[in-house]
C-alpha positions as CSV (number, residue, x, y, z in Angstrom):
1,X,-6.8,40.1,17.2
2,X,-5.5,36.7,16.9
3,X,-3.1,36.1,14.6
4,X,-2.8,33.4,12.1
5,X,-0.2,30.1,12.3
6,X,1.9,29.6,9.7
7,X,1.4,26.0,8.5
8,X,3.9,23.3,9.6
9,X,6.6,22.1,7.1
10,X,5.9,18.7,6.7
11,X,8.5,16.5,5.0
12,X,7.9,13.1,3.8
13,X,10.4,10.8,1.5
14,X,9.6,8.1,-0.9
15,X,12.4,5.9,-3.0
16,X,10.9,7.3,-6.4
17,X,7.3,7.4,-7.4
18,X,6.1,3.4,-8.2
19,X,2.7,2.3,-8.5
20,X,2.0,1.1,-5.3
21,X,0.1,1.3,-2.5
22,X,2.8,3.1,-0.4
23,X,3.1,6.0,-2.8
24,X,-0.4,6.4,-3.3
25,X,-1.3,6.6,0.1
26,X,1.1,9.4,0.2
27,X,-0.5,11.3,-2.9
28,X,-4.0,11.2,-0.9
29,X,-2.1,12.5,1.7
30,X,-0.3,15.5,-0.5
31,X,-3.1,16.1,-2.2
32,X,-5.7,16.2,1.1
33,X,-4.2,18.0,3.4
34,X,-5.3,21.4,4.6
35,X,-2.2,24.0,2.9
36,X,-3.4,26.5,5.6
37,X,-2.2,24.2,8.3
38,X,0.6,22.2,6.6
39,X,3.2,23.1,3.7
40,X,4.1,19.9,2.2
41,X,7.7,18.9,0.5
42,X,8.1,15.5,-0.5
43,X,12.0,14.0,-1.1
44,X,12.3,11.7,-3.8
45,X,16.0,10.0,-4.1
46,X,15.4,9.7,-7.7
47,X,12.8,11.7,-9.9
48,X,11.0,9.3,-11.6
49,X,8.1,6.7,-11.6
50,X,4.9,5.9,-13.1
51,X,3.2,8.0,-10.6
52,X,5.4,10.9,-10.7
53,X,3.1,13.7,-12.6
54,X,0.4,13.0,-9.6
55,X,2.1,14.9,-7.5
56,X,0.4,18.2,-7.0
57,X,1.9,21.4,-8.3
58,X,2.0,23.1,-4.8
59,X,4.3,20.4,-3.0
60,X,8.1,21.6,-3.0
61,X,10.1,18.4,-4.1
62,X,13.6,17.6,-3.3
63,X,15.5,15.5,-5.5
64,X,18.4,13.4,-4.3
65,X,19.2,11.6,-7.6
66,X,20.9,8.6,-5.5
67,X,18.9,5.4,-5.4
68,X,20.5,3.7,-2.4
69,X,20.1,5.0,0.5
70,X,24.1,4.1,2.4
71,X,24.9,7.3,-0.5
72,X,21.5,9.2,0.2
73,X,22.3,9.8,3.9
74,X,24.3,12.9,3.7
75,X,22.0,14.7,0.8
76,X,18.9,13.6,2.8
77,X,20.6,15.1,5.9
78,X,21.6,18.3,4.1
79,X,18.2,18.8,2.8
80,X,16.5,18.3,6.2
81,X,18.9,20.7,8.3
82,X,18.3,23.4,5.1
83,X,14.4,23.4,5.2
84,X,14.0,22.6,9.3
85,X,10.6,20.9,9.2
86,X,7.9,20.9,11.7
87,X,6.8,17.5,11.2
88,X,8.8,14.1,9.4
89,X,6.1,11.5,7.9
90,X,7.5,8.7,7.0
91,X,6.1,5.1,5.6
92,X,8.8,2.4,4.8
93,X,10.7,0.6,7.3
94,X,14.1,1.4,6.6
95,X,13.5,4.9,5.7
96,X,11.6,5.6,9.0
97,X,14.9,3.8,10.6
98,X,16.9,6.3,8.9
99,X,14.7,9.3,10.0
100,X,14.8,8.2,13.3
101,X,18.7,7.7,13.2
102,X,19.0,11.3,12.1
103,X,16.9,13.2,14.3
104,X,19.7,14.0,16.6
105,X,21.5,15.5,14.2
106,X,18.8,17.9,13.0
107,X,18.6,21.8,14.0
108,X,15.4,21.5,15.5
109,X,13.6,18.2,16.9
110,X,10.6,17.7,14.5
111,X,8.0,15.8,15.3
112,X,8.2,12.2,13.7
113,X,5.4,10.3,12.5
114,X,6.4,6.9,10.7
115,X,3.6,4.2,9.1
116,X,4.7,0.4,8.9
117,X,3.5,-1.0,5.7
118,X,4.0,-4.3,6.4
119,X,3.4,-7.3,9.2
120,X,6.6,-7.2,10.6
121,X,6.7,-11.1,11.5
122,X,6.0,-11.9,8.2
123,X,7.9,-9.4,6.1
124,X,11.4,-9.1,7.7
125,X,12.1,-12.8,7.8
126,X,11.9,-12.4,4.6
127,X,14.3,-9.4,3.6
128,X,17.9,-8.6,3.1
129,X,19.5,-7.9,6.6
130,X,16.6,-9.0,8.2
131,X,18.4,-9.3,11.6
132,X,20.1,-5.9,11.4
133,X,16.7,-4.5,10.4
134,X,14.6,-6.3,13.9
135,X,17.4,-4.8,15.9
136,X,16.9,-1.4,14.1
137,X,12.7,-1.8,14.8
138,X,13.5,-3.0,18.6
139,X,16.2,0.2,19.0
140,X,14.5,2.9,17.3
141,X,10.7,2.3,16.5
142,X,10.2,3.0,20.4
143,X,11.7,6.5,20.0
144,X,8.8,7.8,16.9
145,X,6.6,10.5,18.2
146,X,4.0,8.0,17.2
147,X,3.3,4.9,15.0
148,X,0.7,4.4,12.5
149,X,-0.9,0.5,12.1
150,X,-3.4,-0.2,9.6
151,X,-4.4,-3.2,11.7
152,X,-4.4,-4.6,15.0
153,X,-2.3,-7.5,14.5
154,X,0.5,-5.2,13.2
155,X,0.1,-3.2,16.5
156,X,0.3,-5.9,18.5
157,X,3.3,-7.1,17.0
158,X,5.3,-3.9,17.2
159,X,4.3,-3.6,21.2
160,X,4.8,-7.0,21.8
161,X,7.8,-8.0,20.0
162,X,9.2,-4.3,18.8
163,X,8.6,-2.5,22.3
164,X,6.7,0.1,20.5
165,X,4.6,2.5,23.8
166,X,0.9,1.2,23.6
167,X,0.1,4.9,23.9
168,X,1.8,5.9,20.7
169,X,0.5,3.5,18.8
170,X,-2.3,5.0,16.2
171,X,-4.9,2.6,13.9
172,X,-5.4,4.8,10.7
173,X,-6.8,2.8,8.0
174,X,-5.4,3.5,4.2
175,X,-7.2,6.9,2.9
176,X,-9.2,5.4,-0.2
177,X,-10.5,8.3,-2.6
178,X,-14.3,5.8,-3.9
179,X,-15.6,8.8,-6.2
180,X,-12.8,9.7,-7.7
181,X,-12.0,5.9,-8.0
182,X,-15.1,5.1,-9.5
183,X,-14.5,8.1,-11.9
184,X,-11.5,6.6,-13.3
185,X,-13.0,3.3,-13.6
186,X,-15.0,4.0,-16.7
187,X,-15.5,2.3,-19.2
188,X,-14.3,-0.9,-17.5
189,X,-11.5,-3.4,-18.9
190,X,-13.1,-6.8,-19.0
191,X,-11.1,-9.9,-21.1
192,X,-14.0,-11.1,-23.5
193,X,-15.7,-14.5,-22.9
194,X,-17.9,-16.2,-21.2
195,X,-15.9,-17.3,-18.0
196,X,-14.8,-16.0,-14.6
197,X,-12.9,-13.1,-15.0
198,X,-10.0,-12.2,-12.4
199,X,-7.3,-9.6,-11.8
200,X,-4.6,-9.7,-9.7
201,X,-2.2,-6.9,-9.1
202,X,1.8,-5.7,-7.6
203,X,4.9,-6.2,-8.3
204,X,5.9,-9.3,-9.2
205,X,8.5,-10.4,-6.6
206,X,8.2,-13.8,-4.0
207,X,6.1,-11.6,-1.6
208,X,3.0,-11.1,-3.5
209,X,2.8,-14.7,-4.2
210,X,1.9,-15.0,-7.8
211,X,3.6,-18.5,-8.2
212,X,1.2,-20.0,-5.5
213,X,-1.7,-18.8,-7.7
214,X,-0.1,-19.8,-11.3
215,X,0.0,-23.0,-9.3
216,X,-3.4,-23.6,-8.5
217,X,-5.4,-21.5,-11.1
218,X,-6.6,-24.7,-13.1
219,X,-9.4,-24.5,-10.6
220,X,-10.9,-21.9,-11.7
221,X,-11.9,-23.4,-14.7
222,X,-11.2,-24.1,-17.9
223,X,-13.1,-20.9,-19.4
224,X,-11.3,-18.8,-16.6
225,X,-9.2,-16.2,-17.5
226,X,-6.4,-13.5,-14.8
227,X,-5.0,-10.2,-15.6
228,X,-2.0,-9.6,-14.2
229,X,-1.4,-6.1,-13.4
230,X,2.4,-5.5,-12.4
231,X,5.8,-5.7,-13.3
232,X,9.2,-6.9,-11.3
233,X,12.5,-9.2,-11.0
234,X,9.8,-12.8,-11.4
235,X,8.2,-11.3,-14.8
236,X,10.0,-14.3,-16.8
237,X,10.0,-16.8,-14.1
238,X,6.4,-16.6,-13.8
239,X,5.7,-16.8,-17.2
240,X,7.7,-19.9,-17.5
241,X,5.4,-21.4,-15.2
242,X,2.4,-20.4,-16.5
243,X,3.6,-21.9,-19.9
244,X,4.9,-25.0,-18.1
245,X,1.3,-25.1,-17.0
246,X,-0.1,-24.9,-20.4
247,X,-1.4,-22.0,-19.0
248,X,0.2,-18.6,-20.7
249,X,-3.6,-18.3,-23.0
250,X,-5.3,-17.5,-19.8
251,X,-3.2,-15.9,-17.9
252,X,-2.4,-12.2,-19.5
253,X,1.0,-10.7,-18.2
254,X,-0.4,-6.8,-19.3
255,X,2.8,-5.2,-16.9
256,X,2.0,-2.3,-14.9
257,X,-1.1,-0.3,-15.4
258,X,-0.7,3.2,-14.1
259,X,-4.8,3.5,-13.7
260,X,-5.7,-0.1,-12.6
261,X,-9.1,0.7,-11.7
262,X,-10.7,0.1,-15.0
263,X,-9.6,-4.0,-15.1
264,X,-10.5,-3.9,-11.1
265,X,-13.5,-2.9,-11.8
266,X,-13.9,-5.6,-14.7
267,X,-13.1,-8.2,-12.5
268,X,-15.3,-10.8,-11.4
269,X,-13.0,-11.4,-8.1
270,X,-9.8,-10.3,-7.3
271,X,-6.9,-12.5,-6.1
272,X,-4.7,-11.5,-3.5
273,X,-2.5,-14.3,-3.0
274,X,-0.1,-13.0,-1.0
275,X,2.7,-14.2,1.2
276,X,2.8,-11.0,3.4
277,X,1.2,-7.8,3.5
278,X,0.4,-4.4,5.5
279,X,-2.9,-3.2,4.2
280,X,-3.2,-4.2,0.6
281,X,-4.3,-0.8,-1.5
282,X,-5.7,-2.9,-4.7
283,X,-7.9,-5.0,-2.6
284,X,-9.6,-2.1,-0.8
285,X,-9.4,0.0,-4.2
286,X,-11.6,-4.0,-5.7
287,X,-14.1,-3.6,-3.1
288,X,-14.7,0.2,-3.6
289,X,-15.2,-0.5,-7.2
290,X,-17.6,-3.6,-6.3
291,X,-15.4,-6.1,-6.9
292,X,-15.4,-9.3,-3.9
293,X,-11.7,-10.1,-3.4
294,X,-10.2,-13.6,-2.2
295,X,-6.8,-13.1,-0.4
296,X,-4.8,-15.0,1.5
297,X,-5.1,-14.7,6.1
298,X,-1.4,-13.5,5.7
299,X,-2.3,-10.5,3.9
300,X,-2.3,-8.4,6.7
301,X,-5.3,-6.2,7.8
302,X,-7.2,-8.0,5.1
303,X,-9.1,-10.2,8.0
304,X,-10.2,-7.0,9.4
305,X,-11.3,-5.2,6.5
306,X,-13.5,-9.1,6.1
307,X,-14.9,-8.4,9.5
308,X,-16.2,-5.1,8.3
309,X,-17.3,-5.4,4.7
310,X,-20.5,-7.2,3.5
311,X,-21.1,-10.6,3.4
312,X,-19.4,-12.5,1.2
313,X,-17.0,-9.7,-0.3
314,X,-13.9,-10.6,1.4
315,X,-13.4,-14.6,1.2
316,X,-9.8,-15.4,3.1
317,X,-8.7,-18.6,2.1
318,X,-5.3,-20.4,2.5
319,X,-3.1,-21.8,-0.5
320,X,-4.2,-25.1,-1.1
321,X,-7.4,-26.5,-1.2
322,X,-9.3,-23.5,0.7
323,X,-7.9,-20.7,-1.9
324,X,-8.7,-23.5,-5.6
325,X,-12.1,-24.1,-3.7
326,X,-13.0,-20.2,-3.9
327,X,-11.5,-20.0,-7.3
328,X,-13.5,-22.7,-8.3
329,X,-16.8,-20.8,-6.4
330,X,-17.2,-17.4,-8.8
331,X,-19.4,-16.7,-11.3
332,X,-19.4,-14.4,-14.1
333,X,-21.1,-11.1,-12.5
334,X,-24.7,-10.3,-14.8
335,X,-25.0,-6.2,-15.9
336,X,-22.5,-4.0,-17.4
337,X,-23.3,-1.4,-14.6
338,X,-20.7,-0.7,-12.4
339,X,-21.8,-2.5,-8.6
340,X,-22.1,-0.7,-5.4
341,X,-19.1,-0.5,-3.2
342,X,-18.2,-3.1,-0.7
343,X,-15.8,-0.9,1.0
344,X,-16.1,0.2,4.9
345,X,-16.8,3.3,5.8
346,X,-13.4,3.9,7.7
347,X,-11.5,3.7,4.9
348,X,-12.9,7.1,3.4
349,X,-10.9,9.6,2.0
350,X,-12.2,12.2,4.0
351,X,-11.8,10.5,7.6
352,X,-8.9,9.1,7.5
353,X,-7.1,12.3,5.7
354,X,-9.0,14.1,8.8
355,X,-7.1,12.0,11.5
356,X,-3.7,12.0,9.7
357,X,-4.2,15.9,10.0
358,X,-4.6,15.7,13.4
359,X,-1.5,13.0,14.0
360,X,0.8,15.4,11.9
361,X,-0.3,18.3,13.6
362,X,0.2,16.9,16.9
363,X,-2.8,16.1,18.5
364,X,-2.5,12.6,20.1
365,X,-2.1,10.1,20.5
């Protein structure tokens, strides 16, 4: 008789539960993973966020109630040695630094998967320490079991400039749930009016590059109208532009939506005008819901995802004429129906849960 394996202990760690695309690729993964082969815990350094009752009931969660992590090193430490997992996922750069600086200390060597979110060329320049953190990638990215890219360029980044091993490098594309989406989407949020309607969405800091499209969003028209779905540290800033642009009755500020699926879905394009990204969750969460997006060729696997989707739903454009020019180029959509999806099949929940399964449990890569 063969007996049984207990499932793995797998330990994950987010900040606190936000809204975006990093924490919800982390509920797919809570919530679609096999319990017979893996017994999830998730750490949270503080117990809170929009997205918080989305965790499922089953997943043991370990608050550290310390938001920075110099003062979260020693409980995250303590609560690693006390539950000994199998397997460490992790998916923001300076946490996966701080798993990987900590493994030697641990009672048993787990497994260690991290996931870069960003483009590292064009994120780190841009961050606090940004030297001490490159140093950090070149010193201990090299030493992860394995590394998960949502996109070529980012893999060829972290080889060629990061020393990352070729061979444990792994493209998984962000797990995208389309019925369940799709579910949520009804009835759809649509501003009233006989314009283009757009959406944007994230948190409203320099990277996501809201300012660029305040800028320029006289193009669209003067019967245009953006939602802006997302709160942060530019909130007022922004605003003051828009108003200095006469622009504040067409541009709605709404803050952040929990379920943004309804005014994605509303949308006639959505606007991605980003100054660096991974794999942007809202864009591929647009094109499951129908919805053609214009973004930026800094945003990341975005050029791949254009490369795979139909004709015409992915429009990359730079700031300035390219990016008014599309503005300028969408019509109102006709039909109150909600349109098929425009997303590739790669991105689908079941795959891409399927291949995470296998990473975590040890197979490849």
């Amino acid at each position: 008789m063969i007996e049984s394996r207990a499932p793995l202990t797998l330990m994950s760690a987010l900040p606190f539960m936000g809204g975006g695309g990093t924490e919800r690729v982390v509920l797919a993964l809570l919530r679609g993973l096999d319990r017979r082969r893996f017994a999830p815990h998730l750490i949270l350094f503080e117990r809170r966020g929009p997205l918080l009752s989305e965790i499922p009931g089953d997943v043991t969660v370990h608050a550290l109630e310390t938001p920075r992590l110099r003062r979260a090193a020693l409980p995250l430490l303590r609560v690693l040695k006390a539950n000994a997992p199998d397997v460490i996922f992790s998916t923001l750069g300076y946490l996966n630094l701080a798993f990987l600086a900590l493994r030697p200390w641990l009672p048993k060597r787990p497994r260690l998967i991290i996931r870069e979110p960003n483009t590292p060329s064009l994120s780190l320049p841009n961050l606090a320490f940004s030297r001490t953190l490159a140093l950090g990638y070149r010193w201990l990215y090299p030493k992860a079991d394995a590394i998960v890219c949502q996109s070529r360029w980012m893999a060829e980044e972290l080889t060629r400039d990061f020393g990352a091993p070729k061979e444990r490098i792994r493209l998984i594309a962000n797990p995208v749930d389309v019925e369940r989406l799709r579910a949520r989407a009804l009835p759809v949020e649509r501003h009233p009016g006989a314009g283009p309607r757009f959406v944007a969405a994230g948190r409203l800091t320099m990277q996501k590059g809201f300012d660029r499209l305040i800028e320029i969003f006289d193009a669209a028209g003067p019967q245009a109208y953006l939602t802006l779905l997302g709160d942060g540290p530019l909130r007022e800033s922004l605003k003051a532009q828009a108003e200095a642009k006469g622009l504040l009755d067409r541009i709605d500020f709404a803050g952040f939506k929990a379920e943004p699926a309804p005014y994605l879905a509303g949308a006639d394009a959505f606007l991605l005008p980003s100054r660096w990204e991974g794999m942007p969750n809202a864009a591929l969460e647009a094109l499951a819901l129908g919805t053609p997006v214009i973004g930026t060729p800094e945003a990341g696997g975005l050029s791949e995802v254009a490369e795979e989707a139909p004709k015409g739903a992915v429009t990359l454009a730079r700031m300035e004429p390219d990016f008014a020019v599309a503005l300028a180029g969408v019509r109102p959509k006709s039909g109150s129906k909600l349109p098929a999806s425009l997303l590739p099949p790669r991105f689908a929940l079941d795959g891409v849960i399927a291949a995470y399964a296998d990473l975590l449990a040890g197979g490849g890569p």
